[in-house]
C-alpha positions as CSV (number, residue, x, y, z in Angstrom):
1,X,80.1,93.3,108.6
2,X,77.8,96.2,109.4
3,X,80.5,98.8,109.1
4,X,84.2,99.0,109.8
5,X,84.0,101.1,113.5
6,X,83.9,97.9,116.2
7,X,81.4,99.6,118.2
8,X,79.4,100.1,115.5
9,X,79.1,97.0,114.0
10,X,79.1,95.0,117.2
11,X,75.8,97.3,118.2
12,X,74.4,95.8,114.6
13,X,75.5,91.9,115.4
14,X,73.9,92.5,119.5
15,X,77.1,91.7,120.8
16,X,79.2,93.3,123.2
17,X,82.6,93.2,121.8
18,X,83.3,93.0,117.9
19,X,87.4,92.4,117.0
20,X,89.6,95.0,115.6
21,X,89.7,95.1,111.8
22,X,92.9,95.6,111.8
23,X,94.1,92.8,113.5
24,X,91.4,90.5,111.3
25,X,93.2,91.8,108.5
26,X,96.6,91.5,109.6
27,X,96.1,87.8,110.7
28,X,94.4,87.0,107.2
29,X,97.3,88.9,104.7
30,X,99.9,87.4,107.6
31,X,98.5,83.7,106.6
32,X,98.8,84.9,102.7
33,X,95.0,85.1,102.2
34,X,93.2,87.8,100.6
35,X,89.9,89.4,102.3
36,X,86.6,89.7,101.1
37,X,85.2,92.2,103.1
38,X,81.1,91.7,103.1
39,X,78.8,94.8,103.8
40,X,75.4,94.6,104.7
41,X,73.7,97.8,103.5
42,X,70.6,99.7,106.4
43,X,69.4,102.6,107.3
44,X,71.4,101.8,110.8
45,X,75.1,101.6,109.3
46,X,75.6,102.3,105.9
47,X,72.6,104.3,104.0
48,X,73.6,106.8,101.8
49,X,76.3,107.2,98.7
50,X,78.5,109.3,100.6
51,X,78.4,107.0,103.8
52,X,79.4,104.1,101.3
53,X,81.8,105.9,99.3
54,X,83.4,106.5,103.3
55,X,83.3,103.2,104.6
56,X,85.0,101.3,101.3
57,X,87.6,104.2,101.5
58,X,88.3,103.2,105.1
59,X,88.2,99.6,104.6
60,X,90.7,100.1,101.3
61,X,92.9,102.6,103.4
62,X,92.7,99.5,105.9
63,X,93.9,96.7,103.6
64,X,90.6,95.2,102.9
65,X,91.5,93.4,99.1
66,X,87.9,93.5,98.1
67,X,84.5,94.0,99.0
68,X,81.0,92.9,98.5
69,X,77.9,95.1,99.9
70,X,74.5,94.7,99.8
71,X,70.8,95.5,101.1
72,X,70.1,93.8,104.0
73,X,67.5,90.8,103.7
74,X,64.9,89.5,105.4
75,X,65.0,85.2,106.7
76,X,62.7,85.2,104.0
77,X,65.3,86.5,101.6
78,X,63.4,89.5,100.7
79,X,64.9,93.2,100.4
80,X,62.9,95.4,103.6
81,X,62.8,98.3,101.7
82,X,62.2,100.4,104.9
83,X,65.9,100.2,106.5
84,X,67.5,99.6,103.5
85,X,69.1,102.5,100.9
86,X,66.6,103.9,98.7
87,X,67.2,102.9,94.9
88,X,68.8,106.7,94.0
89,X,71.2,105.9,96.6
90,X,72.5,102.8,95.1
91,X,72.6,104.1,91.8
92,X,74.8,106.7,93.4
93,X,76.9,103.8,94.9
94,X,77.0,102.2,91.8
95,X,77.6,105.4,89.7
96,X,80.7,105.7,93.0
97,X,82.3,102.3,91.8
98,X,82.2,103.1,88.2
99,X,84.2,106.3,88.8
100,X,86.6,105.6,90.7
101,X,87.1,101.9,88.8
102,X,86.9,100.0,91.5
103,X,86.4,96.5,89.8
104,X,87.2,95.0,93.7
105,X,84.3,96.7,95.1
106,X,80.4,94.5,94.1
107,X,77.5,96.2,94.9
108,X,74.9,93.4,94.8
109,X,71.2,94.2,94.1
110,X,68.2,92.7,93.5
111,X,68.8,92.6,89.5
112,X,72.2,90.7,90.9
113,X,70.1,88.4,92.4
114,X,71.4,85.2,90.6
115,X,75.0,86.3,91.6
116,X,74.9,86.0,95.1
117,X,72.1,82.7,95.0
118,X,75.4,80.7,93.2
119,X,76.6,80.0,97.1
120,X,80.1,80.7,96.0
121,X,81.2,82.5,99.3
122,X,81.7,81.3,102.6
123,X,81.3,84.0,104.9
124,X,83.4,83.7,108.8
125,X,80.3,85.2,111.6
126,X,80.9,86.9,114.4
127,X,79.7,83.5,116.5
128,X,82.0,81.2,115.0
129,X,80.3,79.9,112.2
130,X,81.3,79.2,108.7
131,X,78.8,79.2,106.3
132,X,78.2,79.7,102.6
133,X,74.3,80.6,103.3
134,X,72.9,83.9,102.7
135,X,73.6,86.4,105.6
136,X,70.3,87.8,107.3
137,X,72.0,90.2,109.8
């Protein structure tokens, strides 16, 4: 996801109509599943610390179990480095986490990178599919 407002992330996936968050995350914890809530870090959704440190606090307040964020990529799998948060910002992200001990929250950087190559998610799209392949929204 782009960010937890509907509008807002369906305007990030060009679609017209994204589904509540709070029914997603009723129907997963109703079917005794845990959610891995995934955030794609840009300058049009979530850019800065403080934004960050907002969004995870809403998608927490929300029920979200955990969450993974990250700059958003290029196909090529490269970082664009002009919509994404500068560095300083995720450090501040980072510096956020530590904190507040947040041990469900992953920020995933280019350091990271071996971590999220390992293909050990599977991530649900807005489309339908189901994939474990990188996400280049």
């Amino acid at each position: 996801m782009h960010h937890p407002d509907e509008k807002k992330n369906a305007k990030a996936y060009g679609i017209k109509e994204y589904p509540s968050l709070d029914i997603i995350i009723s129907r997963i914890h109703y079917a005794g599943l845990l959610l891995l809530a995934n955030l794609v870090l840009s300058r049009e959704t979530i850019y800065t610390a403080h934004n960050f440190s907002h969004v995870v606090t809403t998608l927490l307040d929300k029920g979200v179990d955990a969450i993974s964020a990250w700059p958003k990529r290029t196909p090529d799998d490269k970082i664009d480095h002009s919509i994404t948060p500068l560095e300083s910002e995720m450090d501040a992200m980072t510096s956020w986490i530590k904190k507040n001990n947040l041990d469900m929250i992953r920020l995933l950087r280019e350091k990271d990178k071996k971590v999220y190559r390992t293909g050990q998610k599977l991530t649900l799209f807005p489309d339908g599919t189901l994939s474990n392949t990188w996400c280049h929204q």
